[in-house]
C-alpha angles and dihedrals in degrees: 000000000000131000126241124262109277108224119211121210133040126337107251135176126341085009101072108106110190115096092221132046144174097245110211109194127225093262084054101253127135118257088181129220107346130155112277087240092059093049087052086050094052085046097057084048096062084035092231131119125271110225129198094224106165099031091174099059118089109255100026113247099234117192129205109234154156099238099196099053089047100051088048085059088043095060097039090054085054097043086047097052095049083050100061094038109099111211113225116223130194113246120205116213099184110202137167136229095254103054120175116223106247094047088056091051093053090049090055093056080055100052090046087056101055087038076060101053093043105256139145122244128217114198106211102179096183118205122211131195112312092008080077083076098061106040094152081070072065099050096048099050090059094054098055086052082048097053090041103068092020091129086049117055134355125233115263099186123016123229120288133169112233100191114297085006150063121218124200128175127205127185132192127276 
């Protein structure tokens, strides 16, 4: 045997169980505590729908309402709201322990740029063969990023070395 559809949203109608309910008008009053059967009646009157908003108050606070209407602004207050929410990502600048001048100061545009936008910056210094001797080269190297845009932005994550390299995350201000 199979179960009845579940339906999400609201009770509204004939599916509102309680036999009381705070009836809320169309124009938003109160009407105060009727029988559930006299607010469909006065909701049938304006020709709009009864819905059961506030299902955990006793009695239920039950609104009239046209539903359709109100599910459309629903979901244009949603799609609104996604629309304005910037989604922060996680940028990666790879460097090395011997890095020229003029390439860090191109990184650190770079970095600029994404601390603009909002994002986030990983640090990736990467050691290869005998640079693995001398990782406070390293270190130092990701405090003085770290001193650099430190009005900028705060570190997230200190530096740390993962096996032939050394990871530091830094987040906007």
């Amino acid at each position: 045997m199979q179960a009845p559809p579940v339906k999400d949203g609201p009770r509204m109608n004939q599916d509102i169980r309680a036999p009381r309910v705070l009836l809320i008008d169309q124009n938003g009053e109160k009407q105060g505590v009727m029988p559930t059967s006299a607010a469909l009646e006065a909701a049938e009157e304006a020709g709009m729908d009864l819905v059961e908003i506030v299902s955990t108050s006793e009695p239920p606070v039950a609104k009239i309402l046209d539903y359709g209407k109100h599910r459309f602004q629903e979901q244009k207050k949603k799609a609104e709201q996604r629309k304005r929410q910037k989604v922060v990502e996680l940028k990666e600048i790879k460097l090395r322990p011997n890095i020229d001048t003029h390439d860090y100061e191109v990184k650190a545009k770079a970095m600029h740029r994404f601390f603009d936008e909002g994002d986030k910056v990983k640090v990736t210094l990467r050691f290869r063969g005998r640079e693995m001797a001398h990782p406070e080269l390293g270190m130092k190297l990701l405090h003085k990023v770290q001193a650099d845009f430190d009005e900028i932005a705060k570190v997230e994550f200190a530096p740390k070395m993962e096996g032939r390299q050394m990871i530091m995350i830094l987040a906007p201000r």
